[in-house]
PAVO-533697 format. One line per 10 residues: number of its first residue (from 1); their letters; for each residue x, y, z of N, C-alpha, C, O, CB. Coordinates in steps of 0.02 Angstrom, whole numbers, plus 50000, padded with zeros to 5 digits. Glycine has a CB too. Example, Ala and Ser with C-alpha at 12.3 -4.5 7.8 and 13.67 -1.06 7.14 Angstrom:
<recs>
1 = as = 50660 49716 50390 50615 49775 50390 50660 49835 50390 50712 49834 50423 50565 49776 50452 ~ 50642 49888 50354 50684 49947 50357 50645 50002 50394 50670 50057 50402 50704 49970 50286
</recs>
This chain:
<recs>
1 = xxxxxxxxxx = 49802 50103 50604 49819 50034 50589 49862 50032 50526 49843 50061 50476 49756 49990 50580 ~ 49920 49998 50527 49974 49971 50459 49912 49953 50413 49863 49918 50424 50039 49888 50476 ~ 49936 49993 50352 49882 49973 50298 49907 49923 50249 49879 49921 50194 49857 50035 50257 ~ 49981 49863 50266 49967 49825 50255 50001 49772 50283 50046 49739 50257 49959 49832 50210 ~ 49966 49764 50362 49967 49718 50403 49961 49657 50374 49912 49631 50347 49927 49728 50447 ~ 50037 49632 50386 50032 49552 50379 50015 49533 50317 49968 49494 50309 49981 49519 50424 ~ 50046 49553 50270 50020 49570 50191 50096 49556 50189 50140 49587 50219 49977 49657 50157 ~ 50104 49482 50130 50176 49484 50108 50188 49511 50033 50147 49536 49995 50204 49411 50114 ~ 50223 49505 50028 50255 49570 49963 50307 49549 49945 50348 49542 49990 50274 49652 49984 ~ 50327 49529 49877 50385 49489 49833 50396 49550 49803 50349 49579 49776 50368 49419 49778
11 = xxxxxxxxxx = 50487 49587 49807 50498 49642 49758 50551 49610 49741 50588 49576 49777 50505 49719 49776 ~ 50556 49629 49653 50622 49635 49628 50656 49689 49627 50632 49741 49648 50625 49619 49575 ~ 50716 49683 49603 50764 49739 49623 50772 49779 49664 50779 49840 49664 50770 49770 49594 ~ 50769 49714 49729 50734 49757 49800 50784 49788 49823 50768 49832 49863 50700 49714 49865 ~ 50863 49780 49811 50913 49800 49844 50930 49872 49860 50944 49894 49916 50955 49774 49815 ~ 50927 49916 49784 50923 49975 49789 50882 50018 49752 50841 49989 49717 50971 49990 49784 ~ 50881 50091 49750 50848 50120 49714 50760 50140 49737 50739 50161 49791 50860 50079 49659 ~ 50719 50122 49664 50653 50114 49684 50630 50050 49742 50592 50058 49789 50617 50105 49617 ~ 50667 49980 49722 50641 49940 49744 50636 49950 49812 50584 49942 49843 50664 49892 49725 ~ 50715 49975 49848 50731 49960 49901 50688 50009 49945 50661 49994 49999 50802 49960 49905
21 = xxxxxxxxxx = 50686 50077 49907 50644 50130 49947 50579 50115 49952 50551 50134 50004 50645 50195 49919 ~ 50529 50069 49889 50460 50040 49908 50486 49965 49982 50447 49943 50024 50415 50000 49809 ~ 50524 49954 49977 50526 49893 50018 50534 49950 50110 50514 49940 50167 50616 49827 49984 ~ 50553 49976 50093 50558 50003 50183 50494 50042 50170 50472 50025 50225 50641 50065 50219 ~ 50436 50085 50140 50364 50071 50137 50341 50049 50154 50309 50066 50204 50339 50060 50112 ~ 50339 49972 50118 50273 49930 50135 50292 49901 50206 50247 49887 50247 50256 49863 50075 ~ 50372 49893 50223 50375 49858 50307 50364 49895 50333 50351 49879 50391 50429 49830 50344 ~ 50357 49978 50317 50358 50024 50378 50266 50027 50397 50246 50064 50442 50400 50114 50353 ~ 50235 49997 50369 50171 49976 50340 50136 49883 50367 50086 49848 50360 50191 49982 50249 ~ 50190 49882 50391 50158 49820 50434 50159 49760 50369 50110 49722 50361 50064 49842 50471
31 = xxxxxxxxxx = 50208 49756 50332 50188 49682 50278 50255 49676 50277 50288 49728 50280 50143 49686 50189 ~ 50296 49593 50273 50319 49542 50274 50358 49539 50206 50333 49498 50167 50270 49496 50290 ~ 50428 49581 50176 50454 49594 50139 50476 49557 50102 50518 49538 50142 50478 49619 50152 ~ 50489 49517 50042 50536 49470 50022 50598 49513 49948 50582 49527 49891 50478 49394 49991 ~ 50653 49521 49976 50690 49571 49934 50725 49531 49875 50765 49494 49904 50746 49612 49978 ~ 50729 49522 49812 50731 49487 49766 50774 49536 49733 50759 49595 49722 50668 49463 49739 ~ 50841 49501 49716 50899 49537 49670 50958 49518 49665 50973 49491 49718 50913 49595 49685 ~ 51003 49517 49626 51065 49498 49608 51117 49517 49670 51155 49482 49703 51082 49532 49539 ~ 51102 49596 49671 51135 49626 49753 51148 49589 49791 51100 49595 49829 51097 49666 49798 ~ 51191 49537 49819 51165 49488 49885 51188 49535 49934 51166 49535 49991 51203 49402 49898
41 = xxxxxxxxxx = 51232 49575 49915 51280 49621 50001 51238 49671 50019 51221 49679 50078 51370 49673 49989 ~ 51205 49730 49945 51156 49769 49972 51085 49732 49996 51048 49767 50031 51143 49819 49920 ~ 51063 49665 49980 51001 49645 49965 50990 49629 50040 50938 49642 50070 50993 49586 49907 ~ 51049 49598 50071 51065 49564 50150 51074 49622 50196 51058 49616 50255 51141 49514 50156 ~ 51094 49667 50177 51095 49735 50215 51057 49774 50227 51056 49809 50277 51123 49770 50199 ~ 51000 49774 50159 50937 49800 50179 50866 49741 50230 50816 49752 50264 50911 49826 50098 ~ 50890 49702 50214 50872 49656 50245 50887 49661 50336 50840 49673 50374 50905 49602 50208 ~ 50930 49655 50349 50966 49671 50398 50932 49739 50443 50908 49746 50499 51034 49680 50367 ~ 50947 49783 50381 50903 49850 50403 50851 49865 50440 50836 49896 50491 50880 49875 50363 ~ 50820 49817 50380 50718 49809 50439 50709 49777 50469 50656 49780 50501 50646 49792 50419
51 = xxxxxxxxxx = 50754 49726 50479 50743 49680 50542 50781 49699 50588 50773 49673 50643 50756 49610 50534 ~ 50823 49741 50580 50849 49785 50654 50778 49836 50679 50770 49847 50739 50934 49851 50629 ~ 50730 49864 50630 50685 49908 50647 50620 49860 50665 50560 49874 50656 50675 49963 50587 ~ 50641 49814 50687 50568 49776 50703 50526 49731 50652 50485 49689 50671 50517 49831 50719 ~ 50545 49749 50573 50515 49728 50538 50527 49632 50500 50573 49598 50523 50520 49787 50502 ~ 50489 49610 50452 50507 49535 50429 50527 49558 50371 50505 49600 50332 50449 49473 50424 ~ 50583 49514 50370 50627 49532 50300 50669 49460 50281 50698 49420 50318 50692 49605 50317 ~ 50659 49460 50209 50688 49397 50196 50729 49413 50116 50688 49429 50073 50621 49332 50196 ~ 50794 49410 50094 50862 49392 50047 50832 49343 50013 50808 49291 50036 50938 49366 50083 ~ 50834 49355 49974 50830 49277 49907 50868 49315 49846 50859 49374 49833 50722 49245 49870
61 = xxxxxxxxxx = 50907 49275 49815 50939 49305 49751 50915 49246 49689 50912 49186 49674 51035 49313 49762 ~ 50903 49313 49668 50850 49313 49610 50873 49354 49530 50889 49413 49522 50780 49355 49645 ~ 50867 49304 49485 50912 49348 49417 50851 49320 49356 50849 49270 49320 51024 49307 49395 ~ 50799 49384 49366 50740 49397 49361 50741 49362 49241 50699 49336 49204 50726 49505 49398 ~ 50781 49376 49237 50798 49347 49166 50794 49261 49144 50791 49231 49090 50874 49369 49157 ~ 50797 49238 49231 50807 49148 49224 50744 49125 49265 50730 49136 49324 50891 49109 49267 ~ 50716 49096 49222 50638 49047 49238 50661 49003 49299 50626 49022 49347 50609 48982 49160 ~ 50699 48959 49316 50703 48940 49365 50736 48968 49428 50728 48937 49481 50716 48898 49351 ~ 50781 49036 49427 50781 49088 49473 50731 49127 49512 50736 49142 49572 50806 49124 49448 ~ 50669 49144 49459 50596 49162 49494 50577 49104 49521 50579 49101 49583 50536 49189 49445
71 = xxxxxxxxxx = 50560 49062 49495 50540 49009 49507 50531 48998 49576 50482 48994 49613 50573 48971 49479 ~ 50627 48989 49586 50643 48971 49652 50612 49021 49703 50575 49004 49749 50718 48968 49659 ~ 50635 49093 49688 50638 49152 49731 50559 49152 49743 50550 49161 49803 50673 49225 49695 ~ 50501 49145 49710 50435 49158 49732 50429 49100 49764 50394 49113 49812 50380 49174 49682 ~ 50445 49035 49766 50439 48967 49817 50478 48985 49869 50464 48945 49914 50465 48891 49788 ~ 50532 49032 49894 50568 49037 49963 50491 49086 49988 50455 49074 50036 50667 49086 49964 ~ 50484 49137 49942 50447 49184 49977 50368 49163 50003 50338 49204 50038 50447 49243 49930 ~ 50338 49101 49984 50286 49082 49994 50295 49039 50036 50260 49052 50086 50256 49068 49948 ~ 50340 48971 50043 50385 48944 50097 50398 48977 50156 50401 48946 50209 50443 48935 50074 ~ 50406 49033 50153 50436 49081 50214 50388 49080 50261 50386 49048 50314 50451 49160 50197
81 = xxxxxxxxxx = 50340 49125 50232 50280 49171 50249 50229 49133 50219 50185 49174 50204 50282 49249 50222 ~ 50216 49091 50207 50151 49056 50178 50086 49081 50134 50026 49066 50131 50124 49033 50229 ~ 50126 49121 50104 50058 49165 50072 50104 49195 50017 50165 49187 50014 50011 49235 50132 ~ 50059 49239 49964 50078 49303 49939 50024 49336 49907 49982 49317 49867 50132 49300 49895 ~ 50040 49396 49939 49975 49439 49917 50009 49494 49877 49989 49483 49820 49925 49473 49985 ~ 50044 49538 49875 50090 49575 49833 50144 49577 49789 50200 49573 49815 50106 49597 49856 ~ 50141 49582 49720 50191 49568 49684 50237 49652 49656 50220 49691 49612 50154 49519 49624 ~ 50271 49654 49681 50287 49710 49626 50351 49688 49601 50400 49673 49635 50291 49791 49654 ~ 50346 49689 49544 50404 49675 49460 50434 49734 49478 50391 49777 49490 50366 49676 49357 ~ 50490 49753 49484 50510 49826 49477 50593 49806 49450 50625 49855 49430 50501 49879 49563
91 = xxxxxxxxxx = 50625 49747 49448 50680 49732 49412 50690 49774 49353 50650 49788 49309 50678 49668 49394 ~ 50759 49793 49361 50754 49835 49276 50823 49851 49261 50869 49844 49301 50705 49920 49270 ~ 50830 49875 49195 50910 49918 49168 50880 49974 49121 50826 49991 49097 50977 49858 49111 ~ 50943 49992 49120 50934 50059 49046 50967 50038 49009 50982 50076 48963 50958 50139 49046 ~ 50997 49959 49011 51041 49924 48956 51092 49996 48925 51116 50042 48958 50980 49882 48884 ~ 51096 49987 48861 51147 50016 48809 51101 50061 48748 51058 50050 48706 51194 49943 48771 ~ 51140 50117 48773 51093 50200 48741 51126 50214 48691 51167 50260 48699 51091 50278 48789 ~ 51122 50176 48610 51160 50211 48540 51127 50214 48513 51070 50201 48532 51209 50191 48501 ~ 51144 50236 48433 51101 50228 48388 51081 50152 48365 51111 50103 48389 51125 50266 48339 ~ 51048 50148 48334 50992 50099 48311 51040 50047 48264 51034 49986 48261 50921 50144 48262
101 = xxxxxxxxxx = 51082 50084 48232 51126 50038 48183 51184 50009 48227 51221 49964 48210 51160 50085 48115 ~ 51185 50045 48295 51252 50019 48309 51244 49970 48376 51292 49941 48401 51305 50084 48322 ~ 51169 49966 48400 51136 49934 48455 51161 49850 48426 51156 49827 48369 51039 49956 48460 ~ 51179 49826 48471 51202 49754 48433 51144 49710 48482 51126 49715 48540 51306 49724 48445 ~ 51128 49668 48427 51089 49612 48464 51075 49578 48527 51021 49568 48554 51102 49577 48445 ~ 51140 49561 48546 51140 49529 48614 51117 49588 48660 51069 49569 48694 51216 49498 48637 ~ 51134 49653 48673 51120 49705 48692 51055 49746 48689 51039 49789 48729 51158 49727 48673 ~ 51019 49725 48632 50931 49717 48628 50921 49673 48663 50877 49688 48703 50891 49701 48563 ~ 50944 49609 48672 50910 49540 48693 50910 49562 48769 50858 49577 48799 50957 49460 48674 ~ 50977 49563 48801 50983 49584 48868 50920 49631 48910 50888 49627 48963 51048 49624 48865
111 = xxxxxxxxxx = 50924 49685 48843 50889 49729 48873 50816 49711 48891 50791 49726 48946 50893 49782 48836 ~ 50787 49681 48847 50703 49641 48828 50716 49592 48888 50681 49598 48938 50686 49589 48731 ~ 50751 49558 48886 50751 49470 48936 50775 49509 48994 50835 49507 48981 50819 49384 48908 ~ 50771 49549 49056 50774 49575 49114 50718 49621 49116 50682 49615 49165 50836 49601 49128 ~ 50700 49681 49062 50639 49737 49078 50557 49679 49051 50505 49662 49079 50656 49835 49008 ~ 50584 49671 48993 50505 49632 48997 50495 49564 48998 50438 49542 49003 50462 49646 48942 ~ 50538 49530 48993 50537 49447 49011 50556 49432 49091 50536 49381 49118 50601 49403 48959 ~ 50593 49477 49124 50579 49469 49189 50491 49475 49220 50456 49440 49257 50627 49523 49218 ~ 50481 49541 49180 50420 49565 49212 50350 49498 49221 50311 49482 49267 50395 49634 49160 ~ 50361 49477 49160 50326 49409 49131 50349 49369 49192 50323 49366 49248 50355 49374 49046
121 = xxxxxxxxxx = 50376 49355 49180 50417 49270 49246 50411 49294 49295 50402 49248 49335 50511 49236 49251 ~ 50409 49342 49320 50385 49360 49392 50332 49357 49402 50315 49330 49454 50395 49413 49416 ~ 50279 49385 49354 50193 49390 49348 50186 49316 49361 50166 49293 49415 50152 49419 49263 ~ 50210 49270 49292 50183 49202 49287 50180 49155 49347 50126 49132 49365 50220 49170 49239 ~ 50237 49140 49378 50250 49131 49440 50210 49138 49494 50182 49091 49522 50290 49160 49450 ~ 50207 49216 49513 50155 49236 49579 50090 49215 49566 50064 49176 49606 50146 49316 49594 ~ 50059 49237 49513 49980 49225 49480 49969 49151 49525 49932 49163 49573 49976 49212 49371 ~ 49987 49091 49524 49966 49049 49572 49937 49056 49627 49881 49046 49649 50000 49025 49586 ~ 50014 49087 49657 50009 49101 49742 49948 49154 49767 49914 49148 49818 50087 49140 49769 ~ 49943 49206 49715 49887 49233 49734 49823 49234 49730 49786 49265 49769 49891 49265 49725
131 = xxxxxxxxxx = 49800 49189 49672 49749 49171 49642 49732 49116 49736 49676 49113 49762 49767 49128 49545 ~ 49773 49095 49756 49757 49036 49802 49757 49089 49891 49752 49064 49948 49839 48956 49789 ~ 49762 49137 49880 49763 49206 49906 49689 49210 49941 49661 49202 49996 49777 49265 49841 ~ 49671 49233 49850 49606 49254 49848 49595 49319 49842 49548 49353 49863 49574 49234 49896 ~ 49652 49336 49807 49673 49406 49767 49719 49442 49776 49754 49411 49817 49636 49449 49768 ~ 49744 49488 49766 49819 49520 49788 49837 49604 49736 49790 49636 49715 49893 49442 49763 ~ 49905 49624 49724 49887 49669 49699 49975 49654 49658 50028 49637 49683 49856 49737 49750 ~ 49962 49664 49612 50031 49656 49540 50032 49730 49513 49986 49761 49485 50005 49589 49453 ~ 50120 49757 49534 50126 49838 49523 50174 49827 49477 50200 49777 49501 50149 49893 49587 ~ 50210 49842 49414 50275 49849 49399 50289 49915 49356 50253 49953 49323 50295 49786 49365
141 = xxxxxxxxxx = 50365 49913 49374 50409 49984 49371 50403 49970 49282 50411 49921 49246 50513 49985 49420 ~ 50385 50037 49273 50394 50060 49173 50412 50111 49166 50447 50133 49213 50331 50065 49120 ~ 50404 50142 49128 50442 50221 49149 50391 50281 49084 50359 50264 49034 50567 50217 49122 ~ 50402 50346 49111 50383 50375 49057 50425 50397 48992 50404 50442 48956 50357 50420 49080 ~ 50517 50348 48972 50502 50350 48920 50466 50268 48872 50464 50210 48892 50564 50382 48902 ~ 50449 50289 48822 50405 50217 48786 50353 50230 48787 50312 50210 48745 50403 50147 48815 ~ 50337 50275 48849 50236 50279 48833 50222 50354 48845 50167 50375 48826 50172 50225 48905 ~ 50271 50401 48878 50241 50458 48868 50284 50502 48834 50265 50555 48808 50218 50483 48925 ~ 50343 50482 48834 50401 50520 48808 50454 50475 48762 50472 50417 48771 50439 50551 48871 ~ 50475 50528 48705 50518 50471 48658 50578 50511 48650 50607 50490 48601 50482 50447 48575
151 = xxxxxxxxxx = 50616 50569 48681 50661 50598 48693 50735 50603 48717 50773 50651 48722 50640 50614 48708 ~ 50742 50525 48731 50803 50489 48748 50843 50461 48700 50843 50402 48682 50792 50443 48787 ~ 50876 50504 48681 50925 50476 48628 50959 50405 48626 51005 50399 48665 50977 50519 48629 ~ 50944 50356 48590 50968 50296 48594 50941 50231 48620 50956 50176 48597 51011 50307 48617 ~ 50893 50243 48680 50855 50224 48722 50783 50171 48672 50724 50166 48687 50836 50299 48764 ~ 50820 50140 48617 50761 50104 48587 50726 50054 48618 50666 50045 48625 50777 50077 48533 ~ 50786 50018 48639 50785 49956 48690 50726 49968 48730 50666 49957 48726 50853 49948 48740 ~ 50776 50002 48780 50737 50019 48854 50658 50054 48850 50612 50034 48886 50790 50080 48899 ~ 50649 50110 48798 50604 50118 48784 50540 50062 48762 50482 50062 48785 50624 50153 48753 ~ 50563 50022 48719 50538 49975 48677 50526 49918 48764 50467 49902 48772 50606 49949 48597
161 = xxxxxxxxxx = 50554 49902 48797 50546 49860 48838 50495 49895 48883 50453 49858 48908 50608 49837 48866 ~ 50490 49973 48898 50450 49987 48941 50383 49982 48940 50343 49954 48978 50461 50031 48953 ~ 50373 50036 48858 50314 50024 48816 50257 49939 48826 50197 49928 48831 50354 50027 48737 ~ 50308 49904 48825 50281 49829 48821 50252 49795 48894 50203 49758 48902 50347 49780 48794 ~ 50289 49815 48930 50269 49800 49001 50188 49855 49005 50149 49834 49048 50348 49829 49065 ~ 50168 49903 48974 50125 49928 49010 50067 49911 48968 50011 49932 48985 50137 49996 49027 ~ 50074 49866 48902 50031 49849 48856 50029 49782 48889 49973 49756 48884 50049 49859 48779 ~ 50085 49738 48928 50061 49679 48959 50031 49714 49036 49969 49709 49039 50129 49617 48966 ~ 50048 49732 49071 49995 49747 49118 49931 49750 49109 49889 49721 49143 50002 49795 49140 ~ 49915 49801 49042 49817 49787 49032 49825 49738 49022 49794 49705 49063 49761 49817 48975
171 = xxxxxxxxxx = 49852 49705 48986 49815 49643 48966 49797 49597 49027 49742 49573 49039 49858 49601 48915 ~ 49855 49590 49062 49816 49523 49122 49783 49585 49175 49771 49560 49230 49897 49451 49180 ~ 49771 49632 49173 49740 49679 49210 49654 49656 49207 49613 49658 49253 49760 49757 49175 ~ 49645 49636 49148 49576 49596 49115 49566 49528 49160 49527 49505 49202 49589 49569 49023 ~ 49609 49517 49133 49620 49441 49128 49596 49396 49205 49550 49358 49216 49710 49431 49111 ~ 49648 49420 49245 49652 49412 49306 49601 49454 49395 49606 49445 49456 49720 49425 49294 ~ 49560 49497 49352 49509 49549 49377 49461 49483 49409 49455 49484 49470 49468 49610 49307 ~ 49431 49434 49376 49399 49410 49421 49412 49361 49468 49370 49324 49495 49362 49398 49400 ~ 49481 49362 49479 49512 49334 49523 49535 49388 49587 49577 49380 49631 49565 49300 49486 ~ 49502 49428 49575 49524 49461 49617 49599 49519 49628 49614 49560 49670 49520 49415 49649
181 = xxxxxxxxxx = 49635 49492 49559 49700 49512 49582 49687 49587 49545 49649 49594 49498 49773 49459 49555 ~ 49733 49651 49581 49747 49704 49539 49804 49705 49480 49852 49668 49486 49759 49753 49580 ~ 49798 49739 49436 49900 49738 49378 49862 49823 49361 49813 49846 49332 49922 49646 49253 ~ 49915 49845 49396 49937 49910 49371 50031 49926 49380 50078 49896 49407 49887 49968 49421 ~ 50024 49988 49340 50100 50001 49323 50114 50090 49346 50072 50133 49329 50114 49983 49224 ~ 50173 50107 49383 50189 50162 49391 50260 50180 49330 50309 50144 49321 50201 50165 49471 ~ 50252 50220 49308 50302 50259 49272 50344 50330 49299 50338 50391 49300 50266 50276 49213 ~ 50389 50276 49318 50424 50381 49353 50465 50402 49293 50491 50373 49245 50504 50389 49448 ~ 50462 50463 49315 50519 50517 49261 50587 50514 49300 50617 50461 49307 50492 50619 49253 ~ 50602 50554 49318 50694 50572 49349 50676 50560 49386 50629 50596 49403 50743 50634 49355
191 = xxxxxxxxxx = 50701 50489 49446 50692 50477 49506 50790 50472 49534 50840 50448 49509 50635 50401 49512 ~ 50776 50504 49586 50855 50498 49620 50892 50446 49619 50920 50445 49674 50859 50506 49686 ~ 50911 50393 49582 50927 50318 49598 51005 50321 49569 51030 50370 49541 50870 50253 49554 ~ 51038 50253 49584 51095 50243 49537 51100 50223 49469 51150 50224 49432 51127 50208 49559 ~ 51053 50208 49460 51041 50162 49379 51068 50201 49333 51102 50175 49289 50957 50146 49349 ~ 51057 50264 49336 51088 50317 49255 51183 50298 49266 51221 50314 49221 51065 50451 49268 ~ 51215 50259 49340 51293 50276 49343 51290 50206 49301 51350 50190 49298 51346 50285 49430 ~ 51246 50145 49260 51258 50091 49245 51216 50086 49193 51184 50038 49174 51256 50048 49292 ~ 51219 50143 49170 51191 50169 49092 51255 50166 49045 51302 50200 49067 51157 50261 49091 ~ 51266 50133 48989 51288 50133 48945 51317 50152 48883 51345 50109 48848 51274 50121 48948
201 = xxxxxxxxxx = 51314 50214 48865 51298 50269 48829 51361 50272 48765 51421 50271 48776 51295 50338 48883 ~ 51329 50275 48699 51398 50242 48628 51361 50311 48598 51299 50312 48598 51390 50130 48564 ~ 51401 50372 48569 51390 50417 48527 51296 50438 48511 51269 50453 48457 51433 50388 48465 ~ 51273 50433 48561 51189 50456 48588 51213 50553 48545 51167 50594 48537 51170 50452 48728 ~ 51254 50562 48534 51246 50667 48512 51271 50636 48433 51304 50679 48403 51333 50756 48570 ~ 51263 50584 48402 51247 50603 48341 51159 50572 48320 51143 50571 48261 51311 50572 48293 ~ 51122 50555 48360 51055 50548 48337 51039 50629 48351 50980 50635 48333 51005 50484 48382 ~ 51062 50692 48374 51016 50744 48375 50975 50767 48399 50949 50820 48380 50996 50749 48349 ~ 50954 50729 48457 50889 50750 48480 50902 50788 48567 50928 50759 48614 50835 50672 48478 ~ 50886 50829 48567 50891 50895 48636 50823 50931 48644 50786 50961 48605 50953 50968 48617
211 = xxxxxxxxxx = 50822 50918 48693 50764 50948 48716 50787 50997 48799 50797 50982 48858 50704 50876 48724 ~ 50786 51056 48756 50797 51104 48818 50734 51168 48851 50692 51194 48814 50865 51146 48791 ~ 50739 51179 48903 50682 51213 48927 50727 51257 48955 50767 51245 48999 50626 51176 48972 ~ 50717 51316 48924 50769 51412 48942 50779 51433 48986 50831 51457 49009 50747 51480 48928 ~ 50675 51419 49028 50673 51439 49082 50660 51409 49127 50618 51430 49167 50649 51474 49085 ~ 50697 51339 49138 50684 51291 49173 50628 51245 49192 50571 51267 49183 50698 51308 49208 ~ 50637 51171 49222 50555 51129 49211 50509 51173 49254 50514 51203 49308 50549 51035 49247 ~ 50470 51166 49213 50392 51202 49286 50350 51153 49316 50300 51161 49352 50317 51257 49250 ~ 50385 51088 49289 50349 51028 49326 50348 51012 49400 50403 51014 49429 50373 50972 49300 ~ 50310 51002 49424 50308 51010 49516 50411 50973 49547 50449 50927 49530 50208 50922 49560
221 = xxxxxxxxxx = 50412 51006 49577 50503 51007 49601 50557 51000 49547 50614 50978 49556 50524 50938 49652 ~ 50529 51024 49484 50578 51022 49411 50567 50953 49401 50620 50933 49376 50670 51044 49414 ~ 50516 50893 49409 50515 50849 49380 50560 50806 49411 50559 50748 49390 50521 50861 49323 ~ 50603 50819 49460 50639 50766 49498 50609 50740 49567 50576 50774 49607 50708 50793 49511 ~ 50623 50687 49571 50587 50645 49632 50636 50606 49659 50688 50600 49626 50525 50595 49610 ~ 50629 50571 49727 50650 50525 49753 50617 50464 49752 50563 50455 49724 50660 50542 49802 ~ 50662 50402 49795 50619 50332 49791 50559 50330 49833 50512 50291 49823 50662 50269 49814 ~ 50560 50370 49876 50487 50387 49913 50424 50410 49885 50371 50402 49915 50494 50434 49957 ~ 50429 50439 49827 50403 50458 49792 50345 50424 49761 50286 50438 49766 50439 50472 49766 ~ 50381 50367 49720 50356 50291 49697 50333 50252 49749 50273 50246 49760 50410 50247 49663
231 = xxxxxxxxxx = 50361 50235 49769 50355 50190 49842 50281 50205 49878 50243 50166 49908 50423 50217 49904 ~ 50275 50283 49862 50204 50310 49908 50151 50285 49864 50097 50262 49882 50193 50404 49921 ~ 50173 50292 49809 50120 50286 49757 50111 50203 49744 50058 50180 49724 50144 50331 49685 ~ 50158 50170 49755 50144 50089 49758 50111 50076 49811 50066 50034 49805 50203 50042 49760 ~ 50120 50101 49866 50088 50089 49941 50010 50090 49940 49975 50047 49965 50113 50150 49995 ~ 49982 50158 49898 49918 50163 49866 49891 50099 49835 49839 50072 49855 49922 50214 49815 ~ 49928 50076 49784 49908 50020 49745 49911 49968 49765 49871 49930 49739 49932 50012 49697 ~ 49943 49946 49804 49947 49860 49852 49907 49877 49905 49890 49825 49933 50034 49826 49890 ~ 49876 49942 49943 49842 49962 49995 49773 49942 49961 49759 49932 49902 49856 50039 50020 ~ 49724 49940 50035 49658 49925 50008 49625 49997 49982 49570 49998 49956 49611 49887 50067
241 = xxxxxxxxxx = 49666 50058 49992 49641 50130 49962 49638 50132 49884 49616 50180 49851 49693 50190 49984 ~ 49665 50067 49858 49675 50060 49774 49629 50013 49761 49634 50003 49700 49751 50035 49742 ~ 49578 49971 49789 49553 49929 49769 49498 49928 49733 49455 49885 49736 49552 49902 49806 ~ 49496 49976 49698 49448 49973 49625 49498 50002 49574 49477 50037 49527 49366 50028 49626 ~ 49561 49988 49581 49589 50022 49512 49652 49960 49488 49695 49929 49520 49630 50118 49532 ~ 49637 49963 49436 49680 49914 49392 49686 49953 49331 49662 50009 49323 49647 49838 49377 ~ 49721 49919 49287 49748 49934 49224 49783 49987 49220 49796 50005 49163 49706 49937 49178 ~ 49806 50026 49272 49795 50097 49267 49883 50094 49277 49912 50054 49314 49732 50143 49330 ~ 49917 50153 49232 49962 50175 49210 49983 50260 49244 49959 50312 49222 49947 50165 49140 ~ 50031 50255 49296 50024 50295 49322 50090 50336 49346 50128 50309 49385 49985 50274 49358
251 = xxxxxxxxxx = 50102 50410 49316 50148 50444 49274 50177 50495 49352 50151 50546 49373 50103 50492 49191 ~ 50241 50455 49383 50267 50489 49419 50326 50517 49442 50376 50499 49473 50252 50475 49442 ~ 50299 50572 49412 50352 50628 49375 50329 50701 49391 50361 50746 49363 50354 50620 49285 ~ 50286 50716 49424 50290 50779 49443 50242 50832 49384 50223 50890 49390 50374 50794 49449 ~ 50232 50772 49316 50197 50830 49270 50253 50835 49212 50245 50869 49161 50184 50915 49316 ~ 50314 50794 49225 50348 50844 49166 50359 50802 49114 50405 50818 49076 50420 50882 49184 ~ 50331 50754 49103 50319 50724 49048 50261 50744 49005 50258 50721 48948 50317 50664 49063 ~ 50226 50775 49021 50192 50804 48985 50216 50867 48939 50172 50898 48909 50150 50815 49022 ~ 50280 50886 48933 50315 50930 48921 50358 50913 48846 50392 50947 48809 50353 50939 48984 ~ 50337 50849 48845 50405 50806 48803 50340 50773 48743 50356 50736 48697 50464 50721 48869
</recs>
């Protein structure tokens, strides 16, 4: 049996990448997709995709930074499908990678108001729909650098935004427990995606910092993964096979953050 039959599911940054690879998951999984992202050509295409394979799939564009963009996008997706039981936040950037003196403001702001003020407005939003559920399961994308690794040259921002998302996950991880709902967070290391070609990068080789291994990673497949990867491991957590685990912060990467 689909382990999550008829189970709808709101993703951001569903178009490509992690999102898109957890979104053909959970439909291949029997649950009722809603793909949330700026993408409209990839977002409609993947869309397109699973509903050529049998599956429910629904486009909403969504610019996870604007309160009345979620807003809207979690009212199409509850409108649609009349429910929501799955949230996963997975919207994100690597914004702009310099040093610290030369990071300009608006470019902190950007970075914070899409990684962790999206994450927020997406949470705030669903928490209704699911609470009226009668519980559900809240996953979002963080990464291991900010909480397990600080080795990215320049990366204050992004770091600093990730870090924060996984200190707000416990928190409504508490909060929201006797409602039934789950909040946990996956952190991948090097996952196959495009995001590093819309990385930013201003003189990152005068902060200094290299971290090289002689004889290569010994982390399970050198520490590189695909979006299947995550996706399996979200499938766990919105599945009823996760349903005693919350708060939980969960590092998928093969091991090689532990290295750093």
């Amino acid at each position: 049996m689909a382990m999550l039959k008829d189970k709808v599911a709101f993703i951001t940054g569903a178009a490509s990448g992690i999102g898109a690879g957890t979104a053909r998951r959970f439909a291949q999984e029997g649950a009722h997709v809603v793909l949330a992202d700026m993408q409209d050509d990839e977002g409609q295409k993947l869309q397109q995709e699973l509903e050529r394979a049998g599956h429910r799939a629904t486009y909403v564009h969504c610019d996870v930074s604007d309160a009345p963009s979620v807003e809207a996008a979690i009212s199409t997706a509850v409108d649609t499908y009349g429910r929501l039981d799955i949230v996963f936040a997975n919207a994100g950037i690597n914004g702009v990678w310099t040093p610290i003196d030369e990071l300009q403001p608006d470019e902190w702001h950007r970075t914070l108001a899409i990684n962790l003020t999206g994450t927020y407005l997406t949470v705030h939003y669903a928490v209704p729909h699911l609470k009226r559920a009668g519980g559900g399961s809240i996953i979002i994308t963080s990464s291991v650098n900010g909480n397990r690794t600080f080795s990215t040259p320049g990366a204050s921002a992004y770091s600093t935004s990730k870090a924060g998302q996984v200190a707000f996950m416990k928190m409504i991880a508490l909060e929201l427990g006797r409602h039934g709902i789950r909040v946990n967070a996956v952190c991948p290391g090097k996952i196959h995606t495009n995001i590093e070609q819309r990385t930013e990068q201003r003189d990152t080789d005068q902060i200094g910092i290299q971290v090289e291994l002689p004889e290569g990673n010994p982390a399970l497949h050198g520490g590189e993964g695909e979006p299947v990867d995550v996706a399996d491991t979200c499938l766990f957590l919105a599945s009823d096979l996760g349903r005693h685990v919350s708060g939980v912060d969960i590092y998928v990467d093969g091991g090689a953050s532990l290295l750093r």
